[in-house]
C-alpha positions as a printed Julia matrix, in Angstrom:
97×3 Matrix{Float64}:
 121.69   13.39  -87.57
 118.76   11.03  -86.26
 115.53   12.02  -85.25
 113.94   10.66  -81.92
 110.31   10.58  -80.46
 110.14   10.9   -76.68
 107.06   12.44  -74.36
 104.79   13.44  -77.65
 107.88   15.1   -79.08
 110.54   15.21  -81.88
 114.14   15.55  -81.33
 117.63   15.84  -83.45
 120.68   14.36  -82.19
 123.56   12.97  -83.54
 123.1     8.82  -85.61
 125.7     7.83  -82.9
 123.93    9.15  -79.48
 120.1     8.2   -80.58
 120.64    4.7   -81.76
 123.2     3.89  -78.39
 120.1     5.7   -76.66
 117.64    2.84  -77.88
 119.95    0.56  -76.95
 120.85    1.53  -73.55
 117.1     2.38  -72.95
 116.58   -1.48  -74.09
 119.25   -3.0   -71.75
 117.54   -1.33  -68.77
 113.96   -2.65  -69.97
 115.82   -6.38  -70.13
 117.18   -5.62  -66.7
 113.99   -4.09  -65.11
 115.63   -0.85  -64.38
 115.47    2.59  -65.33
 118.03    5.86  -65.89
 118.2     9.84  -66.24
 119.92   10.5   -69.58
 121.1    13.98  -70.59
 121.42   14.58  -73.98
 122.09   17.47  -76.06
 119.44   17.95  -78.76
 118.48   20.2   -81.75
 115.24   22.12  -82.1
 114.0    22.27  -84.89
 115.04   26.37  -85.44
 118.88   24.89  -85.24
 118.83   26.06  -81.16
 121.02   23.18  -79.42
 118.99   22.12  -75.8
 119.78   19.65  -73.06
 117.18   17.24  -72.69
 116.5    15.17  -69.97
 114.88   11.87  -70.1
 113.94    8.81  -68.23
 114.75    5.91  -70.16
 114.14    1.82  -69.14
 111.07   -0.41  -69.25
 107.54    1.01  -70.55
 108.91    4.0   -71.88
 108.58    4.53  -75.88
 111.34    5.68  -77.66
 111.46    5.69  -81.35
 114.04    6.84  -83.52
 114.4     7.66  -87.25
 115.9     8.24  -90.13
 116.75   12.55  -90.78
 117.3    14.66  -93.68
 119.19   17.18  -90.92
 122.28   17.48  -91.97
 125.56   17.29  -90.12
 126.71   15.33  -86.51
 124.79   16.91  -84.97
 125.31   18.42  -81.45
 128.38   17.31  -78.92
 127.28   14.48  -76.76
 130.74   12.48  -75.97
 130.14   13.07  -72.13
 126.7    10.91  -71.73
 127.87    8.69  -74.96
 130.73    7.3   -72.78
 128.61    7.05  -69.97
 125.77    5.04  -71.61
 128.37    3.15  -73.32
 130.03    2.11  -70.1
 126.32    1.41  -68.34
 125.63   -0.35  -71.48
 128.19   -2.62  -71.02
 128.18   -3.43  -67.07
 124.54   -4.13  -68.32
 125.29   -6.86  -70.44
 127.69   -8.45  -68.08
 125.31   -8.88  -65.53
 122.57  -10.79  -67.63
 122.4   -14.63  -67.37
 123.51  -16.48  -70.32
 120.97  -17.54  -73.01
 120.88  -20.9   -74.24
């Protein structure tokens, strides 16, 4: 599991969801735009929540390294969807030279 810092707090999720998180929340600064992400979290008493959050440009997230161990909680759902967002994102930005 990875650890994320979002709104002043701490959350667990899965290595796989946080760092496609960053990047998807990075693709939407490049693009000017912003998103509603649900993601299924861990506190930190093992309790799985779903988490909302507003991710694009001028919003900090940081993620981390965890002892936690295991995957950590089921997030396929919003992991194909910001993988697909990701994606059209990238298509749609001009070429660098």
């Amino acid at each position: 599991m990875m650890r994320f810092f979002y709104g002043g707090r701490n959350f667990l999720a899965g290595q796989d969801a946080v760092t496609l998180l960053l990047d998807y929340s990075a693709a939407l600064a490049r693009a000017r735009s912003a998103d509603v992400v649900q993601l299924r979290t861990v506190d930190p008493d093992g309790t799985v929540e779903e988490v909302s959050l507003v991710v694009g440009a001028g919003i900090p997230i940081v993620g981390e390294t965890s002892h936690a161990v295991g995957p950590g909680p089921a997030n396929a759902l919003v992991i194909d969807y910001m993988t697909r967002e990701l994606e059209r994102l990238r298509r749609q930005q001009p070429p660098t030279d």
